[in-house]
C-alpha positions in Angstrom: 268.0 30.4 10.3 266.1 31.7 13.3 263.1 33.0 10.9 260.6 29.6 11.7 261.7 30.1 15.5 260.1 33.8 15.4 257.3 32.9 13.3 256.6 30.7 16.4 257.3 32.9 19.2 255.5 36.4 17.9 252.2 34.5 18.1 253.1 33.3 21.2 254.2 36.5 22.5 251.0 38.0 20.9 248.6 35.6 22.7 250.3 36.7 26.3 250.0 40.4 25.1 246.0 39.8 24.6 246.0 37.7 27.9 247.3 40.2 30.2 245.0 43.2 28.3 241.9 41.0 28.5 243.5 40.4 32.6 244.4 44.1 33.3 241.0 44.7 31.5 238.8 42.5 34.1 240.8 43.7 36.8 238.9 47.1 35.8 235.6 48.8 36.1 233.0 48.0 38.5 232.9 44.8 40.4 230.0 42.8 42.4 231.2 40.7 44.9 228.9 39.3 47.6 230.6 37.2 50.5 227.1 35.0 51.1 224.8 34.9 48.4 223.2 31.8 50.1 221.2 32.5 52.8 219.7 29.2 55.2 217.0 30.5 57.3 216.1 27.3 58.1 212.8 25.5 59.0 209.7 27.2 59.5 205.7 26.6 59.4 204.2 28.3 56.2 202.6 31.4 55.7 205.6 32.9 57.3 207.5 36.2 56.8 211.1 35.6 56.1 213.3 38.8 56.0 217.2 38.8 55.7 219.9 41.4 54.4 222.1 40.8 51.9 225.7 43.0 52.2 228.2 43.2 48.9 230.7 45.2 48.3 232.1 47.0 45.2 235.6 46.0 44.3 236.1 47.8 41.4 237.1 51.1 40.9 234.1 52.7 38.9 230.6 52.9 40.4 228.5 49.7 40.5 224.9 50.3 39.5 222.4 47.9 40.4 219.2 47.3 38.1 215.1 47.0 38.6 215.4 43.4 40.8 214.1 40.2 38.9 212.5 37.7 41.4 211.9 33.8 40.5 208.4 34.0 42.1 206.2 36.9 43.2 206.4 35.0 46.5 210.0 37.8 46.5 210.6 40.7 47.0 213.6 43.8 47.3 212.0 46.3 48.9 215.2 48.0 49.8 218.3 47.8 47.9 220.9 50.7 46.5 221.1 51.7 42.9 224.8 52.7 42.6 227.7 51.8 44.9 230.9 54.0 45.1 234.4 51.8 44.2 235.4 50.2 47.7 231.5 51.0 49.2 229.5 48.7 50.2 225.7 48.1 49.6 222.7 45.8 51.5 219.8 44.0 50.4 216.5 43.9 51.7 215.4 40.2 50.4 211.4 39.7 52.2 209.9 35.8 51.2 206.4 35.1 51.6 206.1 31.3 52.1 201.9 31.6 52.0 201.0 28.8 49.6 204.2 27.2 49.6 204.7 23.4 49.7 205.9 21.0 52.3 209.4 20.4 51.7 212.4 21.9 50.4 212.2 26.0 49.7 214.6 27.8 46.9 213.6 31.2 45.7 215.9 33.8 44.5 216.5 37.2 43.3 218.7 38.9 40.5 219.8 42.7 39.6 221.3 43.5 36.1 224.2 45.1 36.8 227.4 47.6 35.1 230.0 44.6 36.2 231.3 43.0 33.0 232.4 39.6 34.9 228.8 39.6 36.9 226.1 41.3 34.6 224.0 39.5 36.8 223.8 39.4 40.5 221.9 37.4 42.5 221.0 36.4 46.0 218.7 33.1 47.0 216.5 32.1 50.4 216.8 28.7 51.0 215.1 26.6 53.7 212.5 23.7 54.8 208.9 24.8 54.7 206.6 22.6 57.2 202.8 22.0 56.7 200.1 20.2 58.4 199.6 18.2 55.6 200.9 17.2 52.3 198.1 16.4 49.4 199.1 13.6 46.2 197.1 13.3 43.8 196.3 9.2 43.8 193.6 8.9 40.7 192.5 11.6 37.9 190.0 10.2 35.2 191.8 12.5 32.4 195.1 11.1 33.1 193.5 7.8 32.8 192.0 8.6 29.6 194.9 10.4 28.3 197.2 7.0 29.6 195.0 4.8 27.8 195.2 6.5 24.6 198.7 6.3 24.7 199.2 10.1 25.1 202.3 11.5 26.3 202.2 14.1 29.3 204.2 17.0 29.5 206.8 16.6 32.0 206.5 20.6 32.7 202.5 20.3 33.0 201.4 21.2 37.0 197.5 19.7 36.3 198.0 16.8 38.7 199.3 19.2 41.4 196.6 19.0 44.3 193.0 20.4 42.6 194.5 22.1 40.1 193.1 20.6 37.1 194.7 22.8 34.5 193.1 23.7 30.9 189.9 21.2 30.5 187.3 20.5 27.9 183.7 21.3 28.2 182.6 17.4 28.0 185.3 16.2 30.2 184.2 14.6 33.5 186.6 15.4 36.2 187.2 13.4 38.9 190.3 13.5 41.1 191.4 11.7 44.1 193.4 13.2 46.8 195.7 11.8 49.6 196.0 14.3 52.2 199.6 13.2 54.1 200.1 14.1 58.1 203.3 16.4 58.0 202.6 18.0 61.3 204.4 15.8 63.7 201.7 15.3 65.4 198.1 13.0 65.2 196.5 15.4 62.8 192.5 15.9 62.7 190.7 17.5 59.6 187.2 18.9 59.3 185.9 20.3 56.0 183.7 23.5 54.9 182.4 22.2 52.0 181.8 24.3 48.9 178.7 26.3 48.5 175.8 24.4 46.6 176.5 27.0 44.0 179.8 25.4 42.9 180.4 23.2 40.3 183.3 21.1 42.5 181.8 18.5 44.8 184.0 17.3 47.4 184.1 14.7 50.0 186.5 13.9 53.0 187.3 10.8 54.9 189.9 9.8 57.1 191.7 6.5 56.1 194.4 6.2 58.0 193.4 7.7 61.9 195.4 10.9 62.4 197.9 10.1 60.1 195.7 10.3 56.4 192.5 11.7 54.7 191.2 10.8 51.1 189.7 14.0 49.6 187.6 13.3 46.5 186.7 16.0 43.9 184.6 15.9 40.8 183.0 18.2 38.0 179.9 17.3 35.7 180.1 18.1 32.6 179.2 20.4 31.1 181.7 22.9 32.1 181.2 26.5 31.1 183.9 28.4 29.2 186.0 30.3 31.4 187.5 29.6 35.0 186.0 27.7 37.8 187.7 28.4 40.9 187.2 27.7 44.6 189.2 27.5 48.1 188.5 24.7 50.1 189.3 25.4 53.9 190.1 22.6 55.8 190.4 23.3 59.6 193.4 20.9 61.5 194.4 21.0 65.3 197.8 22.4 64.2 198.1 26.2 66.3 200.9 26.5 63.6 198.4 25.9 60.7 194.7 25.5 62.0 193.0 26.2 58.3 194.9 24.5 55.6 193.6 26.1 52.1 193.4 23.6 49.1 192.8 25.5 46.1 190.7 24.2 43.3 190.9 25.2 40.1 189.6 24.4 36.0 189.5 26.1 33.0 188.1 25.8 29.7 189.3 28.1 27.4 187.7 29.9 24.2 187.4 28.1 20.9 190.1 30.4 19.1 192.6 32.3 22.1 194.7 34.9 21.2 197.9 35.5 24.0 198.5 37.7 25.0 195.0 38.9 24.9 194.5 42.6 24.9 198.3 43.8 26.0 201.9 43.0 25.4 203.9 44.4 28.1 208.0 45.6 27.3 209.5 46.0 31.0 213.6 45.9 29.9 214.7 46.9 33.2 212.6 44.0 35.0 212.8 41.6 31.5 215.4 42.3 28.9 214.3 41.0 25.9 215.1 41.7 21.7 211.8 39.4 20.6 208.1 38.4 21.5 205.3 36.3 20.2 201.7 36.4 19.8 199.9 33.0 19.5 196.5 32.2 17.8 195.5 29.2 19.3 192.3 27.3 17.7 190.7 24.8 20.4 188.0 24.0 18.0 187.5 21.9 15.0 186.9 24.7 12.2 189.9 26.0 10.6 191.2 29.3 12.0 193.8 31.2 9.9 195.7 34.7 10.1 194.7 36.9 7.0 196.2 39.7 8.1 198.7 41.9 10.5 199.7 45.4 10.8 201.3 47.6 13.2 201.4 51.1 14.5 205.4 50.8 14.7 206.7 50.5 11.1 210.3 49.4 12.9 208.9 46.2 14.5 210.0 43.2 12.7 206.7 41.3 12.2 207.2 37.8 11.0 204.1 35.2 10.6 205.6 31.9 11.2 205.5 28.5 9.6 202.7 26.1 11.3 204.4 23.9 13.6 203.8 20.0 12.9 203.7 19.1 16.3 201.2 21.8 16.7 199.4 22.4 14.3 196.0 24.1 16.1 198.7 27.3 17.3 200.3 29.9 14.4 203.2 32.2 15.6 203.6 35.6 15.3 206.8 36.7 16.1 207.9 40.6 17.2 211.5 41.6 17.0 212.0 44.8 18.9 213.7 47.6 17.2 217.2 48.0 18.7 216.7 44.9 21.1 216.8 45.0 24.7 217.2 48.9 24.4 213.6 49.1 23.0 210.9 51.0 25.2 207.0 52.2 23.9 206.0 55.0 23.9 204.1 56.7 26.7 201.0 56.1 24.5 202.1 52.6 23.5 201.6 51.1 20.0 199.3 48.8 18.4 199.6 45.3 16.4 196.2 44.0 14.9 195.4 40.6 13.7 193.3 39.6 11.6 191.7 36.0 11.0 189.2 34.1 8.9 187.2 33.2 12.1 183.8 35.0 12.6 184.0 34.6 16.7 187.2 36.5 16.6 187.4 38.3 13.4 190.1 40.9 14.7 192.8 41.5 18.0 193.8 44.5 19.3 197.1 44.0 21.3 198.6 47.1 22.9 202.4 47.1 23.1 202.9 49.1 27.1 205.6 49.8 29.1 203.6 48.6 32.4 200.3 46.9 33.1 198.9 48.7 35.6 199.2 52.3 34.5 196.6 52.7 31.0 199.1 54.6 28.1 198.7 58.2 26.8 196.9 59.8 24.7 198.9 60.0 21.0 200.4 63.4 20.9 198.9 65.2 17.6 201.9 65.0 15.5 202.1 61.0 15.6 198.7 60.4 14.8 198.1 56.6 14.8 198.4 55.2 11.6 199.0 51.3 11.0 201.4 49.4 8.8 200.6 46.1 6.8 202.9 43.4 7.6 203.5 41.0 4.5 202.3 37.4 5.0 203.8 34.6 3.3 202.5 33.2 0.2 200.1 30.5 0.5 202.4 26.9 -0.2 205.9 28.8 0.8 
């Protein structure tokens, strides 16, 4: 007669068993904790150097090891911070901002370290504060959003073309021609003078004050036609701000090849600084000819080389996509490896992209007994 009631209560009893394992079990092992992880330094003029220490503590009772630090922005950095931290020790953090560059207003940048702690695999710490400027630019008028408006195209929410002179990717026939309000932030009746660009440079710029000491009007324009490649240019406007007396409004435009391949030349695998299991390489075809991938191999037989479907929404770009052997665990070689693609295009008939462990030092040479030797990847049938 008591059978149903134990059928009930051992599942019961079993779940409060796993609870208090799963309990006992986080109550284990290494453990993160950081008292402020929120630092407020405040407000401060830009282009200043913001330092502060972080202190945390290990609560566990096996040693916390701290990972390669991931920053938001480049704009961080942890110069000084431990690697492993004995159960009950504690650790600090040397967080250093550079506000150069940064915009009037509200400043949140932070920093994060993999770590051995099961309930925080991911620390982090953050800089918040109020960055002040001598002036704050809005973009007021750009012909190409006009255009783009008029045609009933959609921008991307994400896209930062319309931030200041940054005009983003272009086309060689496209007239640009922005307008600029330049906003007194200073506190103070603000006076601008400009050093115009060299007669050299493609951007012509003028300045006029329309509202005395409180706003300018800052017009900038490109004929066409615009060479491929980058135009780029610093404009230095001087103020009667001791905090700020050159504000630098960077100007920028770019028109890109007719077929691009990205990453270009080099695919870099950093796990401690990016964990990742996958990547992509994207043929992008800016032009009106038809570009297609004919062909892919690979040095590394283990890579798991797929050549995606064409994406309707985007039908200029094909996808390759890379899954990493063993995931996040994957590292190159010293000598790196090799994928090649091949296309249909004369212009770029072939790319080379090296798969390296960092950017900055070149790879090996391949040691004799792994000479290269690369490995077709199958492409899908033509229709499937």
């Amino acid at each position: 007669m008591f059978r149903p009631a134990i059928l009930i209560a051992c599942p019961l009893a079993m779940l409060l068993v796993m609870a208090g394992c799963k309990q006992k079990a986080a109550q284990g092992g290494p453990r993160w904790v950081c008292d402020q992880p929120i630092i407020d330094y405040g407000e401060i003029w830009v282009d200043t150097m913001v330092q502060r220490q972080f202190t945390f503590r290990n609560a566990g009772n096996e040693v916390l090891k701290l990972g390669k630090p991931l920053a938001r922005c480049s704009c961080s950095t942890a110069p000084d911070y431990p690697k492993e931290v004995p159960p009950g020790g504690t650790g600090s953090i040397t967080y250093v901002l550079n506000t150069n560059r940064k915009p009037y207003g509200q400043c949140v940048e932070y920093i994060s370290f993999p770590t051995n702690d099961p309930v925080t695999p991911k620390a982090q710490v953050t800089l918040k504060g109020f960055i002040r400027t001598a002036l704050e630019p809005e973009v007021v008028y750009d012909a190409i959003a006009e255009r783009d408006k008029a045609e009933g195209k959609v921008r991307d929410p994400h896209d930062r073309s319309m931030e200041g002179a940054l005009f983003g990717r272009v086309k060689a026939t496209d007239q640009l021609h922005r307008i600029i309000k330049l906003h007194n932030t200073s506190g103070r009746p603000l006076s601008l003078t400009m050093q115009p660009p060299p007669p050299t440079s493609l951007f012509k710029v003028d300045l006029k004050e329309t509202k005395p000491g409180e706003e300018y009007e800052l017009t900038v324009k490109v004929d066409p036609p615009i060479p491929v490649g980058q135009l780029y240019h610093i404009l230095n406007l001087q103020t009667n701000v001791p905090e700020q007396p050159v504000y630098q409004l960077y100007m920028a435009a770019e028109v890109p090849r007719r077929v691009e391949v990205i990453p270009p030349t080099r695919m870099l695998i950093d796990q401690d600084a990016y964990p990742q299991s996958e990547r992509e390489i994207r043929i992008i075809n800016n032009g009106s000819t038809p570009v297609d991938v004919v062909a892919i191999s690979t040095s590394e037989p283990r890579f798991d080389i797929k050549l995606l479907p064409r994406n309707p929404a985007k039908p200029q770009e094909q996808v390759i996509h890379i899954g990493l052997p063993g995931g996040t665990s994957y590292r190159p070689p010293a000598y790196g490896e090799l994928i090649e693609v091949r296309t249909n295009d004369p212009e770029v008939p072939i790319a080379q992209i090296e798969v390296v462990a960092s950017l900055t030092a070149p790879p090996t040479r391949r040691p004799p007994d792994k000479p290269l030797q690369m490995y077709p990847v199958e492409l899908p049938k033509a229709g499937s």
